[in-house]
py3Dmol code that shows the C-alpha trace and the ligand (Angstrom):
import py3Dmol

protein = """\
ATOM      1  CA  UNK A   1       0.000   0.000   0.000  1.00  0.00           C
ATOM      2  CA  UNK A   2       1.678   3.288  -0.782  1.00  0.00           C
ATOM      3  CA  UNK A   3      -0.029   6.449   0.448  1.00  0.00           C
ATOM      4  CA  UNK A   4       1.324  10.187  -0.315  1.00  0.00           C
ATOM      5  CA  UNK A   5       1.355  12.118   2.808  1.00  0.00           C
ATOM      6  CA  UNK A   6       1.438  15.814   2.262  1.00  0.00           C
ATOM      7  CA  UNK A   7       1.572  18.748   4.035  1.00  0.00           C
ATOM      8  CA  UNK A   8       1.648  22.884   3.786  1.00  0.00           C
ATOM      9  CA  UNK A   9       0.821  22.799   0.358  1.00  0.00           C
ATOM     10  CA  UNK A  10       0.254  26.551   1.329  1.00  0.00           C
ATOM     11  CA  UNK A  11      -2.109  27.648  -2.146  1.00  0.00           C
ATOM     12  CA  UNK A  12       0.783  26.202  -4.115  1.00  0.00           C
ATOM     13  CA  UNK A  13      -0.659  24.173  -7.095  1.00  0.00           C
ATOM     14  CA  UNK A  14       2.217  23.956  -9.483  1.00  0.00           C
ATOM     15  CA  UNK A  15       4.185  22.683  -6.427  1.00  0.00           C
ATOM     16  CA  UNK A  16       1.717  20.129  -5.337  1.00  0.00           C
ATOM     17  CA  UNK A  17       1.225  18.864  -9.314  1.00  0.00           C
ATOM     18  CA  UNK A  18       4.938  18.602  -8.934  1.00  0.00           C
ATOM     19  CA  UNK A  19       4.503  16.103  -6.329  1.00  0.00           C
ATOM     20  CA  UNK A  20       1.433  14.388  -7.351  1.00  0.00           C
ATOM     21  CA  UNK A  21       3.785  13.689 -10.569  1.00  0.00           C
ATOM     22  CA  UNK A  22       6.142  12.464  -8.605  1.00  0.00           C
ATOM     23  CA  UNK A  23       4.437   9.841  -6.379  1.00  0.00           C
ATOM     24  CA  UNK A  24       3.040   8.164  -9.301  1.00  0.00           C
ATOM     25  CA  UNK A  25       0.340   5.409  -8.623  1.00  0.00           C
ATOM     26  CA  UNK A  26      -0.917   6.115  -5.248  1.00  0.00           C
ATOM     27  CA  UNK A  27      -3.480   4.255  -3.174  1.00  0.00           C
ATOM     28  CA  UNK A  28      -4.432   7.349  -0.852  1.00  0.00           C
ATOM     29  CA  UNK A  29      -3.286  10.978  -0.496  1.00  0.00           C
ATOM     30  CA  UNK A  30      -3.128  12.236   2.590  1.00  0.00           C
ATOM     31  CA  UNK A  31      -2.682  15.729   4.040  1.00  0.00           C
ATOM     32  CA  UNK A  32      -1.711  17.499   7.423  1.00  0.00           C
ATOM     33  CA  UNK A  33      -3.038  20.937   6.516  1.00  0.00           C
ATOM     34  CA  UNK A  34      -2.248  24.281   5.680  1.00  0.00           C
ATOM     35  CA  UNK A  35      -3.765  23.765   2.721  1.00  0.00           C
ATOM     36  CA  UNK A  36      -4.642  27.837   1.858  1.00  0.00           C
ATOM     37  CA  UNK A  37      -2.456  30.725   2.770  1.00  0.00           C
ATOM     38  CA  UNK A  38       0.700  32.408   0.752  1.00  0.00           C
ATOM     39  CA  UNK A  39       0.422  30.952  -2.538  1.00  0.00           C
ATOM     40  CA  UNK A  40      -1.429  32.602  -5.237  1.00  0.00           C
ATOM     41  CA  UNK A  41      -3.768  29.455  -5.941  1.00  0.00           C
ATOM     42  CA  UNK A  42      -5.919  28.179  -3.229  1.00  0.00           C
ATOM     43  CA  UNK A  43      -8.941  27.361  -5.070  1.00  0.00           C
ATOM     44  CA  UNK A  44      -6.718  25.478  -7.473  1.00  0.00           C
ATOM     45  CA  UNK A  45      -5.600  23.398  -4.594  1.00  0.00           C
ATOM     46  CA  UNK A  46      -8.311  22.765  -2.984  1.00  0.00           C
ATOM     47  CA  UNK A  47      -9.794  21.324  -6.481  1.00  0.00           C
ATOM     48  CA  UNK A  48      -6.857  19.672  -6.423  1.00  0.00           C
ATOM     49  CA  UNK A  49      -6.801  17.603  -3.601  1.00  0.00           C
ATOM     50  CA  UNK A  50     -10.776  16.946  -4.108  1.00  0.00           C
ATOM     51  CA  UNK A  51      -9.792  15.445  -7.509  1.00  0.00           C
ATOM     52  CA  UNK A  52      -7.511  12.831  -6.009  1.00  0.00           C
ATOM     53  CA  UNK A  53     -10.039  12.061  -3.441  1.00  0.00           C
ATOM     54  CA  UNK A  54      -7.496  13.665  -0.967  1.00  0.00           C
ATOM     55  CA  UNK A  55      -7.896  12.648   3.203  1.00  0.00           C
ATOM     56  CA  UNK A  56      -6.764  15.443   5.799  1.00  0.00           C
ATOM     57  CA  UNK A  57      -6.931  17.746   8.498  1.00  0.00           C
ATOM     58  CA  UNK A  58      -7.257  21.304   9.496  1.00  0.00           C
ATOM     59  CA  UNK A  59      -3.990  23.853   9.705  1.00  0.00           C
ATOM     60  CA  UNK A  60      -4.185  27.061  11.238  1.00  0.00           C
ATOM     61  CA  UNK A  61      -4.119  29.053   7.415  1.00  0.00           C
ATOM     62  CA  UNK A  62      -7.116  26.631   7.131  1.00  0.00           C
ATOM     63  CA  UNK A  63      -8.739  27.816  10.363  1.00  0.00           C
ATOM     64  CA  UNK A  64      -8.378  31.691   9.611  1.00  0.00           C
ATOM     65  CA  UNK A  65      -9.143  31.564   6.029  1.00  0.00           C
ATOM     66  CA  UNK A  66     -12.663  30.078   6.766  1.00  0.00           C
ATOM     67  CA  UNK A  67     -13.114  33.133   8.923  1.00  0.00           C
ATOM     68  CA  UNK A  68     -11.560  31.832  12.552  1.00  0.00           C
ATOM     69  CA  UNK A  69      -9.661  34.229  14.851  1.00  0.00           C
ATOM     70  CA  UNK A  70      -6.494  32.223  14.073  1.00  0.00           C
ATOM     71  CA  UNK A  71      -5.711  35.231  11.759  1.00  0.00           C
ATOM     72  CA  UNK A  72      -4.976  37.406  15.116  1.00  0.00           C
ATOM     73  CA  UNK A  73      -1.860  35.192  15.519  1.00  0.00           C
ATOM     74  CA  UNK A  74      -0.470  36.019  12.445  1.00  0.00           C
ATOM     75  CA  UNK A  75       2.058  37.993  11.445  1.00  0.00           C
ATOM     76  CA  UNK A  76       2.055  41.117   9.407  1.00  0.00           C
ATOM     77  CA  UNK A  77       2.556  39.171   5.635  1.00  0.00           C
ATOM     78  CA  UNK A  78       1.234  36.503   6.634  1.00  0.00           C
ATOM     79  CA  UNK A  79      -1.768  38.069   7.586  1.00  0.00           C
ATOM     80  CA  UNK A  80      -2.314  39.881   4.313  1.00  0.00           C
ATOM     81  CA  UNK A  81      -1.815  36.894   2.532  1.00  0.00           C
ATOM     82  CA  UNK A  82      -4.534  35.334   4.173  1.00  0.00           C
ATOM     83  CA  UNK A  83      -6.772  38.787   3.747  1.00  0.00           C
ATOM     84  CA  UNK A  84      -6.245  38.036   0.221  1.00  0.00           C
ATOM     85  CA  UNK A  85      -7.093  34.456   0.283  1.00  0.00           C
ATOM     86  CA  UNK A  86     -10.191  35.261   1.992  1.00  0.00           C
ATOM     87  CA  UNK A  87     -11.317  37.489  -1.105  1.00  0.00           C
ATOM     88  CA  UNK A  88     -10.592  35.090  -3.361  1.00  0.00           C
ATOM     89  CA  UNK A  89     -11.733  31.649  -1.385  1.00  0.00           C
ATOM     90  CA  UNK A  90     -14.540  30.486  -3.931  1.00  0.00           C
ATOM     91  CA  UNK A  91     -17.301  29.273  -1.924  1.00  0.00           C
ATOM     92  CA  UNK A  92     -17.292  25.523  -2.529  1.00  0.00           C
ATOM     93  CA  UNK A  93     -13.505  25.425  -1.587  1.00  0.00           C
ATOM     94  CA  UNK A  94     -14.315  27.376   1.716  1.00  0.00           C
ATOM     95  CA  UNK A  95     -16.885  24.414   2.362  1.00  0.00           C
ATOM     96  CA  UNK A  96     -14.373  22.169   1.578  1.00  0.00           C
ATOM     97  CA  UNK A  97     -11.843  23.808   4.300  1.00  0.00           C
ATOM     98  CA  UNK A  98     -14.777  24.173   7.021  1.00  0.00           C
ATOM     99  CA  UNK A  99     -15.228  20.515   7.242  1.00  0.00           C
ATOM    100  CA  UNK A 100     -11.400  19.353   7.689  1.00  0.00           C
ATOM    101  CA  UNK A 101     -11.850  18.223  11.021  1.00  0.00           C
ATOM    102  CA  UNK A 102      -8.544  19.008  13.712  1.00  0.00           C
ATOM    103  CA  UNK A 103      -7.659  14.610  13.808  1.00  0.00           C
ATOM    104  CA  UNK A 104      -8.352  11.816  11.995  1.00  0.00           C
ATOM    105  CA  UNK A 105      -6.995   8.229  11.907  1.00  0.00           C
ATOM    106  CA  UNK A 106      -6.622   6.621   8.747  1.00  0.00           C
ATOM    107  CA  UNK A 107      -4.903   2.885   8.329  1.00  0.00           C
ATOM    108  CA  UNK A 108      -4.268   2.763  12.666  1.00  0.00           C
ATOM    109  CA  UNK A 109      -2.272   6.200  12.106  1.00  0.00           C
ATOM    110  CA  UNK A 110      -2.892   9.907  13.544  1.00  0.00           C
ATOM    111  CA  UNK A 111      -3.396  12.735  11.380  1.00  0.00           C
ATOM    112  CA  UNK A 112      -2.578  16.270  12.888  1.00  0.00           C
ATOM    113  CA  UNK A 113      -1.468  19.761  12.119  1.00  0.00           C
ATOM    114  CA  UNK A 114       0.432  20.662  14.468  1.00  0.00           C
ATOM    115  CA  UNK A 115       0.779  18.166  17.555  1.00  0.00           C
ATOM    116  CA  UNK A 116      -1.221  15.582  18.965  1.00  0.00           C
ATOM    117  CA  UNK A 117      -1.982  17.758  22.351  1.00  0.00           C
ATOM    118  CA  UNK A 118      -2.561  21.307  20.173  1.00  0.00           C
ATOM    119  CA  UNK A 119      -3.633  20.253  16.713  1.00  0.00           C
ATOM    120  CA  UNK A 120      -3.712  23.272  14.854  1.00  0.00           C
ATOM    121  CA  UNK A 121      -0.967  25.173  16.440  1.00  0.00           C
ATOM    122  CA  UNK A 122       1.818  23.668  18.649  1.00  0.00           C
ATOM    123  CA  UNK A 123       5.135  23.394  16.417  1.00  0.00           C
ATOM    124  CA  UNK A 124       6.692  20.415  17.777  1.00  0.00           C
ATOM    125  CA  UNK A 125      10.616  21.302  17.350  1.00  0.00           C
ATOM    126  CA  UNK A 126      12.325  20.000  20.514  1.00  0.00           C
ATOM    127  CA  UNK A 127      12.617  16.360  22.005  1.00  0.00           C
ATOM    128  CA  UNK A 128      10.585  17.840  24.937  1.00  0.00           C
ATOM    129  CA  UNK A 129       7.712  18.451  22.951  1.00  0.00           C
ATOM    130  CA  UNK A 130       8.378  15.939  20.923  1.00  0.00           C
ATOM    131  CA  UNK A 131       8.092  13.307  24.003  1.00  0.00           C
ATOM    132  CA  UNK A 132       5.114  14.779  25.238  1.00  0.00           C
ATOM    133  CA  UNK A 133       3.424  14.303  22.859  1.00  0.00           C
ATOM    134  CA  UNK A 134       4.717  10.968  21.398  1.00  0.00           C
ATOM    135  CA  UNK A 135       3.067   9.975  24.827  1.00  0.00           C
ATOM    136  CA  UNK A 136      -0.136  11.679  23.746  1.00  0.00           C
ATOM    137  CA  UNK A 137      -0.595   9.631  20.499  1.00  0.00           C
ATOM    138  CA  UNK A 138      -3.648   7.549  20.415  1.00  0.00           C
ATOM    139  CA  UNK A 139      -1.756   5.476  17.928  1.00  0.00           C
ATOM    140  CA  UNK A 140       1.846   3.886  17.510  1.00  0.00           C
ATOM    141  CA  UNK A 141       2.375   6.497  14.389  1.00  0.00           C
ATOM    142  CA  UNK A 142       1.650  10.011  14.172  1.00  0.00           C
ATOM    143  CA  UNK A 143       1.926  12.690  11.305  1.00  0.00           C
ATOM    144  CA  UNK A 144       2.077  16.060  11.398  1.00  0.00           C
ATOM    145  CA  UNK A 145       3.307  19.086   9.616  1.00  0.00           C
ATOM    146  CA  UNK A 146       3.067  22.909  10.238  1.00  0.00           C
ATOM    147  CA  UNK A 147       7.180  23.187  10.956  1.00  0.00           C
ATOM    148  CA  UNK A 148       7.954  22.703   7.540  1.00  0.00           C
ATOM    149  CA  UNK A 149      10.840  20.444   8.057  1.00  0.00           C
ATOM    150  CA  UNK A 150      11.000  17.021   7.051  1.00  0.00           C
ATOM    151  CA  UNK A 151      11.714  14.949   9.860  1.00  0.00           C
ATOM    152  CA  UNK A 152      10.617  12.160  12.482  1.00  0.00           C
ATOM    153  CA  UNK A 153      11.141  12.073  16.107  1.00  0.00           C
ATOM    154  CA  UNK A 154      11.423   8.451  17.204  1.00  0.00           C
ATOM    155  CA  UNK A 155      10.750   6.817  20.800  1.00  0.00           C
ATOM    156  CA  UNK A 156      13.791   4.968  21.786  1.00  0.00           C
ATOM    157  CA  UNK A 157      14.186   3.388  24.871  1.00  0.00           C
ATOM    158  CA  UNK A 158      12.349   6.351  26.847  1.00  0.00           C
ATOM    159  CA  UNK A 159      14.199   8.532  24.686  1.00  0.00           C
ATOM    160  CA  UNK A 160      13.487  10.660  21.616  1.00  0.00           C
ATOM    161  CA  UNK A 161      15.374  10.378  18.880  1.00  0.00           C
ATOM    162  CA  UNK A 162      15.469  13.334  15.951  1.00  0.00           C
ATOM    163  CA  UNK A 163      16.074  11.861  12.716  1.00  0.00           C
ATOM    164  CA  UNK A 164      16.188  14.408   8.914  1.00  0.00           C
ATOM    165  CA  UNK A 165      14.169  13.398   6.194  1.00  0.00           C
ATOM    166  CA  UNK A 166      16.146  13.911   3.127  1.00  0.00           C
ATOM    167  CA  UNK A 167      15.710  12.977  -0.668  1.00  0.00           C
ATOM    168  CA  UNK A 168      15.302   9.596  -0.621  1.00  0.00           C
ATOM    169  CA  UNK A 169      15.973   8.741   3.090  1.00  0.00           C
ATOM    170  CA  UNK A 170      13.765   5.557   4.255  1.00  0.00           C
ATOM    171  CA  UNK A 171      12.691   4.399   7.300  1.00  0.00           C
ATOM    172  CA  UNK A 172      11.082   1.388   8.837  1.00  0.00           C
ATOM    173  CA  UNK A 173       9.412   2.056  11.862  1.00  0.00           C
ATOM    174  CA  UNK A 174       8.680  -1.679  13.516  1.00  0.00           C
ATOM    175  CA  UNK A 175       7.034  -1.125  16.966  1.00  0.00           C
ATOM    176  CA  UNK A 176       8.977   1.925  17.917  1.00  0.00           C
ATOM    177  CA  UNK A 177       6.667   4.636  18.467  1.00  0.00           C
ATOM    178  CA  UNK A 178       6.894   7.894  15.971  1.00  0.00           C
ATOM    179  CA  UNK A 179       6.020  11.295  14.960  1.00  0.00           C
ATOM    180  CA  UNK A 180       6.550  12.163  11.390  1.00  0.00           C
ATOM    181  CA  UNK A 181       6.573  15.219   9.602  1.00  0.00           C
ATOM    182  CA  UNK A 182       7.123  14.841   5.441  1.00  0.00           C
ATOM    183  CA  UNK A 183       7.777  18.591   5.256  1.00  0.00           C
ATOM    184  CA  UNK A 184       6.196  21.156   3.095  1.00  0.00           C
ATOM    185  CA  UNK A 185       4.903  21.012  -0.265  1.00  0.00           C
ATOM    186  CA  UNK A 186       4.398  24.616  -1.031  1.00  0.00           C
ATOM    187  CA  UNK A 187       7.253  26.344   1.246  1.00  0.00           C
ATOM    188  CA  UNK A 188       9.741  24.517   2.336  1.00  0.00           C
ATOM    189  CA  UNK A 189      12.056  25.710   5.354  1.00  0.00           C
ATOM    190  CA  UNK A 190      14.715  23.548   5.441  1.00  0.00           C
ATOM    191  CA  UNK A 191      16.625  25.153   2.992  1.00  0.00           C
ATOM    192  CA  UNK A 192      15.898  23.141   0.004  1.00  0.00           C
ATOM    193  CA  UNK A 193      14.026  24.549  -2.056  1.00  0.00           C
ATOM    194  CA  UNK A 194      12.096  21.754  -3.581  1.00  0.00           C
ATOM    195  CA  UNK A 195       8.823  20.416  -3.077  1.00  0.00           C
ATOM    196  CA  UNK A 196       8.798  18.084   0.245  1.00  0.00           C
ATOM    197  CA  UNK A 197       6.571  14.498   0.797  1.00  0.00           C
ATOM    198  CA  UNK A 198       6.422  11.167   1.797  1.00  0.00           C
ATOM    199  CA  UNK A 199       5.092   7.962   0.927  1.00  0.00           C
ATOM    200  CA  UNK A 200       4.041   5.705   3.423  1.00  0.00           C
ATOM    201  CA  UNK A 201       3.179   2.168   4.039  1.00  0.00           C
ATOM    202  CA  UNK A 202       1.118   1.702   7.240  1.00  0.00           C
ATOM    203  CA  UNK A 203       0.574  -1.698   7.388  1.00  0.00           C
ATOM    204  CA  UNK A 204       4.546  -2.384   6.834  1.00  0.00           C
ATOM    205  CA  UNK A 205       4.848   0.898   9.107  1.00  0.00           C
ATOM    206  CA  UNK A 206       8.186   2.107   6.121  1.00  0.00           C
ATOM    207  CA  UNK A 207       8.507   5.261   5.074  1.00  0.00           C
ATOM    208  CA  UNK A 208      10.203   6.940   2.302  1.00  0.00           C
ATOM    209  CA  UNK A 209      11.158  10.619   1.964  1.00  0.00           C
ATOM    210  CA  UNK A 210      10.991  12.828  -1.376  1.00  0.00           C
ATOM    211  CA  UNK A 211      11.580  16.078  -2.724  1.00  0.00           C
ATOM    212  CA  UNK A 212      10.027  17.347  -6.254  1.00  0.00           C
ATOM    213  CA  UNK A 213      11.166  20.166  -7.905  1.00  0.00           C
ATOM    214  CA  UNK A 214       9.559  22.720  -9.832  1.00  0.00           C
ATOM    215  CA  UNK A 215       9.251  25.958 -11.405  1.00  0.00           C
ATOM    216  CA  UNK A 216       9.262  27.992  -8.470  1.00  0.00           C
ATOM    217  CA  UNK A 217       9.745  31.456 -10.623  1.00  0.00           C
ATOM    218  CA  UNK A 218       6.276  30.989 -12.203  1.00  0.00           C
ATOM    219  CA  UNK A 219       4.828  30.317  -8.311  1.00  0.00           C
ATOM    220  CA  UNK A 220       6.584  33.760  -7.532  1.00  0.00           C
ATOM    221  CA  UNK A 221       5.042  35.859 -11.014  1.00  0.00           C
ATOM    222  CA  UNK A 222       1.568  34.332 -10.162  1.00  0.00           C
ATOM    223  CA  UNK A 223       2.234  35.785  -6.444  1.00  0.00           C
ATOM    224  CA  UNK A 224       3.391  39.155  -7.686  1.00  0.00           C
ATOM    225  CA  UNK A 225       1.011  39.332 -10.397  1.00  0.00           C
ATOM    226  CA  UNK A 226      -1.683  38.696  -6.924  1.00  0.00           C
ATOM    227  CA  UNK A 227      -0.211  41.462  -5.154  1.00  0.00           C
ATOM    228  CA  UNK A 228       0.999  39.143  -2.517  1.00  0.00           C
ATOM    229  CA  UNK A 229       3.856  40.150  -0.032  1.00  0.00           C
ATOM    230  CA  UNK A 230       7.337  39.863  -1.667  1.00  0.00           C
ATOM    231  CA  UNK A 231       8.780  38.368   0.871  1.00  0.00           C
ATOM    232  CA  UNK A 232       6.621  35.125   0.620  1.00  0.00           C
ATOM    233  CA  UNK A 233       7.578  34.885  -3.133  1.00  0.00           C
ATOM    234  CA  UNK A 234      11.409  35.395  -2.619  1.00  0.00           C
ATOM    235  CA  UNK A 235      11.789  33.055  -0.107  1.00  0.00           C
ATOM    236  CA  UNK A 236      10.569  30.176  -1.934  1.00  0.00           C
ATOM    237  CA  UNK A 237      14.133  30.504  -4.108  1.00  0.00           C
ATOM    238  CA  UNK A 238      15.518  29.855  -1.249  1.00  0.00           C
ATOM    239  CA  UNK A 239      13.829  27.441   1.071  1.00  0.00           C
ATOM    240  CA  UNK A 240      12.890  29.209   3.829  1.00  0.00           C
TER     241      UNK A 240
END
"""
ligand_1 = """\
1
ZN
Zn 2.244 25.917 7.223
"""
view = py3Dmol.view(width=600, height=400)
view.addModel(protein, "pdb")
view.setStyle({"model": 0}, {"cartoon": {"style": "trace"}})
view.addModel(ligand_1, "xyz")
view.setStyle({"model": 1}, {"stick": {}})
view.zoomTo()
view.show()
């Protein structure tokens, strides 16, 4: 069984076709929100993901651009992004967004944003967090996203173990318990800046990381052309 697990495709289509290109033959798409929010093609994703019959959960982008007070939180380009998201949301993609509930569990495995305690806005990026809430998962294997880092944070022994994801990295899980993150489709932060997933098998509990490159510079024209904040265009050159 090989399902792709995506997350913070962040309104970035071309991205996201990048990596739908690259799984190939899937059996499931799944993805850990932050669907919406600095890219310059929400409804586009949204479409998208409803095409390939895609599973997921609700990000904070998600949350604010369906009208929560998330957008409070946010800071100043971020914030107008998401103004300008709103505007554009068409309504049956806003419907869409409204009903990705905070969990899920698909195939024994947990499905959050953020963390298993905070869903939709804890960034788990320390072995303290990450142990809390390895202890928190209702099941043996969580995913999550909203860092934008590839990575997984194992449970070894009562302790937790950080291990990268990079291009092509695999890992097989057996009993140990983990929290996975496949990094970010549409703005990645790791410093690479191609497209981030994973594909997973969850009965065999193996995972396999990928990148996907694309044509970032026609992401960034769209997002100019949008009158989006610069800044959110010129860092996707550079991964950040
Ligand atoms: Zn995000």
């Amino acid at each position: 069984m090989r399902i792709a697990v995506l997350s913070d495709i962040h309104s970035n289509l071309v991205a996201l076709d990048a990596v739908l290109a690259a799984a190939g033959p899937v059996d499931g798409v799944w993805h850990l929100g932050d669907v919406v929010g600095y890219g310059p093609d929400p409804n586009g994703v949204v479409g998208r993901l409803r095409e390939v019959g895609a599973v997921g959960v609700r990000g904070n982008h998600d949350a604010a651009a369906v009208g929560g007070s998330e957008i409070e939180w946010f800071n100043p380009d971020a914030r107008r992004a998401m103004e300008w998201t709103r505007g554009v949301l068409a309504p049956d993609a806003r419907d869409w967004l409204e009903a990705l509930p905070e969990r899920r569990t698909e195939s024994g495995i947990e499905l959050v944003h953020g963390s298993p305690r905070q869903p939709i806005w804890e960034y788990v990026m320390s072995a303290a967090s990450a142990g809390a809430n390895l202890e928190r998962l209702g099941t043996a294997i969580g995913l999550h996203g909203h860092t934008h880092v590839p990575v997984a944070w194992l449970s070894v022994g009562g302790d937790v173990q950080l291990l990268r994801g990079g291009d092509g990295d695999t890992l097989e899980l057996g009993d140990r318990r983990a929290l996975v993150n496949p990094g970010s489709v549409g703005q990645p932060r790791d410093g690479d800046p191609t497209a981030a997933f994973l594909i997973l098998d969850p009965k065999a509990g193996l995972i396999e990381w990928h990148r996907a490159a694309y044509d970032v510079a026609a992401v960034q024209a769209a997002m100019r052309a949008a009158g989006l904040p610069p800044s959110l265009a010129n860092r996707l050159s550079r991964g950040v």
